[in-house]
C-alpha positions as CSV (number, residue, x, y, z in Angstrom):
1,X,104.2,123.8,126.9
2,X,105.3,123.1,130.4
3,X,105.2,119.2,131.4
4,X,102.0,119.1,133.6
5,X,99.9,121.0,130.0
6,X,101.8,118.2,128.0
7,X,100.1,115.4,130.0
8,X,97.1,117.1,130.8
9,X,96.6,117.0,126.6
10,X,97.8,113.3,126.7
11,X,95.4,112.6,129.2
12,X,92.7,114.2,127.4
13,X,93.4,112.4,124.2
14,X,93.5,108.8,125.6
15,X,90.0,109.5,127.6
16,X,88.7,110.0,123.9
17,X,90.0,107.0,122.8
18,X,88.9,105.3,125.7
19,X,84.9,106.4,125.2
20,X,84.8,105.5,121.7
21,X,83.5,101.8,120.3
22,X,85.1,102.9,116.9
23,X,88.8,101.1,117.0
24,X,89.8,103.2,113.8
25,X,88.6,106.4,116.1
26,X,90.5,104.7,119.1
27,X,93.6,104.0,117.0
28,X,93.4,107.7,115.8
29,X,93.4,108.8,119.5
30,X,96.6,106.6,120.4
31,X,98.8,108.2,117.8
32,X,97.7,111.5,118.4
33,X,99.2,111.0,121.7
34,X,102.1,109.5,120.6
35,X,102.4,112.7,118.2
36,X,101.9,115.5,120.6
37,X,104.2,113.7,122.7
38,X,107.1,113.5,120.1
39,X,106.3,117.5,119.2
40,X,106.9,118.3,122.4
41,X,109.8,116.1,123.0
42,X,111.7,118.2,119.8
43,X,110.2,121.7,121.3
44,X,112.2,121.3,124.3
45,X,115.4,119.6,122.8
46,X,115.3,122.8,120.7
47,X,114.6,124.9,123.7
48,X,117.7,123.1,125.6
49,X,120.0,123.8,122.7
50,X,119.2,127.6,122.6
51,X,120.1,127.4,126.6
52,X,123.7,126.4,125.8
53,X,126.1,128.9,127.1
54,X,123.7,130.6,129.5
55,X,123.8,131.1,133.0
56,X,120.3,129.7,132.6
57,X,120.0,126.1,134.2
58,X,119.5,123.6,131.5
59,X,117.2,120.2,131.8
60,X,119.2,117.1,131.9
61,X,118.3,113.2,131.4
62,X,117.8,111.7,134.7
63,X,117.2,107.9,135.6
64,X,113.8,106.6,137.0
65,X,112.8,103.7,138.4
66,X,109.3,102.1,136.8
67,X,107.8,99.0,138.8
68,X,106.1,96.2,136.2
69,X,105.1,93.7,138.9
70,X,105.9,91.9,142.1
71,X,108.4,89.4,141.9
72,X,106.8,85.6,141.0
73,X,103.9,87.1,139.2
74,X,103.3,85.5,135.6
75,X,104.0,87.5,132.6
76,X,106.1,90.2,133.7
77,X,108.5,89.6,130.4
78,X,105.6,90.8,128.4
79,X,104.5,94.0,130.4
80,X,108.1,94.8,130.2
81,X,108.2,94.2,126.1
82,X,104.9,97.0,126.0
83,X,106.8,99.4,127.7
84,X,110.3,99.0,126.1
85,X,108.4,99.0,122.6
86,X,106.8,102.4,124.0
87,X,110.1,103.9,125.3
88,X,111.8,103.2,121.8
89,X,109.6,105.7,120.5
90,X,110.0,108.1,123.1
91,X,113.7,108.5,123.7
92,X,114.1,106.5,126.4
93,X,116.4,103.9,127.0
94,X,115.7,101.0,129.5
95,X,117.8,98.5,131.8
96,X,115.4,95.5,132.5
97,X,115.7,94.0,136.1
98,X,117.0,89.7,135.5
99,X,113.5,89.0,137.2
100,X,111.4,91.5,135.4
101,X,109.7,93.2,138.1
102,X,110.9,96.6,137.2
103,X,113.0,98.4,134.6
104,X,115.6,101.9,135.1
105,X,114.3,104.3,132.6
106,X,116.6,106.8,131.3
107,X,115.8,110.2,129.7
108,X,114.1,113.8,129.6
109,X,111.7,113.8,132.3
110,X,108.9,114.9,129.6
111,X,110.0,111.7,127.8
112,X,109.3,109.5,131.0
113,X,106.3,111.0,131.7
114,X,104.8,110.6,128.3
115,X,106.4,106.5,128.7
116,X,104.3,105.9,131.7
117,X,101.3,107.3,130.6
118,X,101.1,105.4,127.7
119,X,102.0,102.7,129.5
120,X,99.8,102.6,132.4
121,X,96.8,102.8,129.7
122,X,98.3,100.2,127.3
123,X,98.9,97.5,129.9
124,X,95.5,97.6,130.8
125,X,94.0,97.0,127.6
126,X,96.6,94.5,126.6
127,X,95.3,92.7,129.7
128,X,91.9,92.9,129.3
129,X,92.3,92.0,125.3
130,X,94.4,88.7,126.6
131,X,91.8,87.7,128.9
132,X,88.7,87.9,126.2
133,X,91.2,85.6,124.1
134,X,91.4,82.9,126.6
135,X,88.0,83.0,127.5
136,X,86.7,82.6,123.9
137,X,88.8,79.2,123.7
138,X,90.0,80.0,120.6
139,X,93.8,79.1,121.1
140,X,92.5,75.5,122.4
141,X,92.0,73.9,118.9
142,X,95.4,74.8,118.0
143,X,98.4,72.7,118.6
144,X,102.0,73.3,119.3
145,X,105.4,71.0,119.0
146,X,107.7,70.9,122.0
147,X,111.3,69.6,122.1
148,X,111.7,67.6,125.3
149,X,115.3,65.4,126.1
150,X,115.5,62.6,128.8
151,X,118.9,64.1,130.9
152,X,119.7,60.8,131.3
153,X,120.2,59.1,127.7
154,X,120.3,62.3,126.0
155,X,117.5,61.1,123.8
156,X,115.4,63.8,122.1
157,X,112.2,63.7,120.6
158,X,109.0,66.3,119.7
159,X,105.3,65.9,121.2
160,X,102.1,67.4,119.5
161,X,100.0,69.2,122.3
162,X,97.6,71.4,122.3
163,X,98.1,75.2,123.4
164,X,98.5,75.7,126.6
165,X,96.8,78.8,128.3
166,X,100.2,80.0,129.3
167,X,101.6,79.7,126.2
168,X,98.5,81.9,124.6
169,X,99.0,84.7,126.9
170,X,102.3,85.1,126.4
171,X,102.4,85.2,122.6
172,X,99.5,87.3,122.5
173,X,100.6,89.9,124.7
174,X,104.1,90.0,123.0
175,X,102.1,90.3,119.8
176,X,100.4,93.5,120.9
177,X,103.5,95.1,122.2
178,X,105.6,94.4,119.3
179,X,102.3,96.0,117.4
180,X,102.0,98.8,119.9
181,X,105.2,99.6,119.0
182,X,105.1,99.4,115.6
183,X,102.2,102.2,115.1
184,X,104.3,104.5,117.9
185,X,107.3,104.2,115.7
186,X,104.8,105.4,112.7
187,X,103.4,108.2,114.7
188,X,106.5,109.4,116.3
189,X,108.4,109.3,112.1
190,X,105.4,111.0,111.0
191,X,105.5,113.6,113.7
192,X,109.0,114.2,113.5
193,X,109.4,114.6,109.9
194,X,107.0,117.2,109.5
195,X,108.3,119.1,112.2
196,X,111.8,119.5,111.2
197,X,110.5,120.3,107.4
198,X,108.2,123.0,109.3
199,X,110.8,123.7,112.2
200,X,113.4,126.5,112.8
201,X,116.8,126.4,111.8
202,X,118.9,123.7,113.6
203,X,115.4,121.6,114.8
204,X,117.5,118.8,112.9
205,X,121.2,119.5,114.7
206,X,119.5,119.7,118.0
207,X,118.0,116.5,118.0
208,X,121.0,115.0,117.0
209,X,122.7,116.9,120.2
210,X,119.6,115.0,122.4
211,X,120.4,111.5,121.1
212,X,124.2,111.7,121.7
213,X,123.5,113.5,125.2
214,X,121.4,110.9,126.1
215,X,123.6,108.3,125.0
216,X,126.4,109.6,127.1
217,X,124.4,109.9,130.2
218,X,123.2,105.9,129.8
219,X,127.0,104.9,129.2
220,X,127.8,106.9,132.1
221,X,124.5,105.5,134.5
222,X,123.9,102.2,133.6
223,X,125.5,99.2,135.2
224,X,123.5,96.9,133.2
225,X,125.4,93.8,132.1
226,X,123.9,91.3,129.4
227,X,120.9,92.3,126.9
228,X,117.8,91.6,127.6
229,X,116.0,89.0,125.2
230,X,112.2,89.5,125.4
231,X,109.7,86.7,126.0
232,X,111.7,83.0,126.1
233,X,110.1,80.7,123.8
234,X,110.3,77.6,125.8
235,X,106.5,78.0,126.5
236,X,106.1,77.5,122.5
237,X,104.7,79.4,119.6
238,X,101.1,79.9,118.8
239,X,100.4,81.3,115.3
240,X,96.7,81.8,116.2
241,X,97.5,84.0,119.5
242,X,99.9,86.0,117.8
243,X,97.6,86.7,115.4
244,X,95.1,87.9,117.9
245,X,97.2,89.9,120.0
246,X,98.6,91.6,116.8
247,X,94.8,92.5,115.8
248,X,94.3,93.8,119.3
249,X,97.5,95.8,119.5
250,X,96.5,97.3,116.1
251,X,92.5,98.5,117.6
252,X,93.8,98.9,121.3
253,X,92.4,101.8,123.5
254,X,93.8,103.6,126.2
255,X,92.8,103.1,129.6
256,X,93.3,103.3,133.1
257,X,96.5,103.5,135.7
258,X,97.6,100.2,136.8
259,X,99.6,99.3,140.0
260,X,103.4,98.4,139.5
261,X,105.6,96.3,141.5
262,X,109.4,95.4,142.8
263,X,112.9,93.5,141.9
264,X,116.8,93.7,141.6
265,X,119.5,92.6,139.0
266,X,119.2,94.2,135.5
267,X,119.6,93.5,132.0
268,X,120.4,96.1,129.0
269,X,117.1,97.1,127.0
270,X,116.8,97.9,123.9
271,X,117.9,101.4,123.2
């Protein structure tokens, strides 16, 4: 399946999750996209070790730019968390700009293609599913403790408030990524193991030549120092977002593009 039938499918599949009001339908949809892309992710990395040898020119990993945000907006570090959960799945490794407006992706093209689309969908919803949370008021009877210190005296002590809607957003929305990712992960093991049982001889050793191919060309590419660490919790931890967002990440539906922004240093994702 060329690349442009690959996301036409994808496409298809997240439109159906996005016109049905049944989550357990919606959810369905999701990792059926996550599926078909993982199937055709080991197609090709099969494909590309037949190719070996031949005067044929063979697919490499490339490096692509993908703009989160605009430098200053709010809650970049969590739109960045979605789509490194989502590239994790996907074979993708990402460096993570210091100021979280944009990350380097590196991979197959038909890997980065299948990132983006899930994650232009994703984002939306995880949006969307924050904003109904703040508007019900439901993270307002909950409290949080915060550490403060006087610089001067270097006395310390702990103040009950009550959750802040920054602090909300943020733990819910890193909920539903870390959630996002965790049903991917599901969908891509499921996928993968049944094609290899099902597969041609060496499905199995050519993988294994994609990972360490892929690993080379990110030592070899990325000038990322540091790791980057996710969402900081100096804006505290509410139980009762994460909660939420973890409910939401586990029903979410696919839907539309979203615009993406700009930025500079980087940070190491995860792999």
């Amino acid at each position: 399946m060329d690349d442009d039938r690959l996301l036409t499918r994808i496409g298809a599949l997240l439109r159906q999750a996005e016109g049905t009001d049944n989550e357990h339908e919606a959810a369905t949809f999701t990792e059926a996209a996550q599926r078909l892309a993982t199937a055709a992710s080991i197609d090709l990395a099969v494909a590309r070790a037949h190719q070996r040898g031949t005067e044929r020119a063979r697919a490499v990993p490339e490096q692509r730019t993908v703009r989160i945000g605009e430098a200053g907006r709010r809650g970049l570090r969590t739109f960045v968390e979605l789509f490194v959960a989502i590239a994790q799945s996907n074979d993708v490794r990402c460096d993570v700009a210091s100021n979280s407006t944009f990350v380097f992706a590196y991979g197959f093209a038909e890997d980065v293609d299948a990132c983006e689309a899930l994650y232009a969908s994703l984002v939306i919803q995880m949006v969307r599913a924050s904003d109904a949370y703040l508007r019900s008021g439901a993270h307002k009877s909950e409290t949080v403790q915060q550490l403060y210190e006087d610089r001067r005296t270097r006395r310390r002590w702990v103040e009950t408030k009550p959750v802040s809607g920054v602090t909300a957003r943020i733990n819910f929305q890193s909920a539903f990524a870390a959630r996002i990712g965790a049903r991917l992960a599901e969908a891509r093991a499921a996928e993968t193991a049944q094609v290899v049982e099902r597969g041609e001889p060496g499905t199995a050793v050519a993988l294994r030549d994609k990972e360490v191919e892929l690993a080379s060309f990110y030592r070899g590419e990325s000038t990322a120092r540091g790791q980057w660490r996710g969402s900081r919790a100096s804006a505290g931890y509410s139980d009762g977002a994460r909660r939420a967002g973890d409910k939401a990440g586990r029903s979410a539906r696919l839907g539309d593009h979203s615009e993406l922004g700009g930025g500079r240093a980087l940070e190491r994702g995860a792999p």
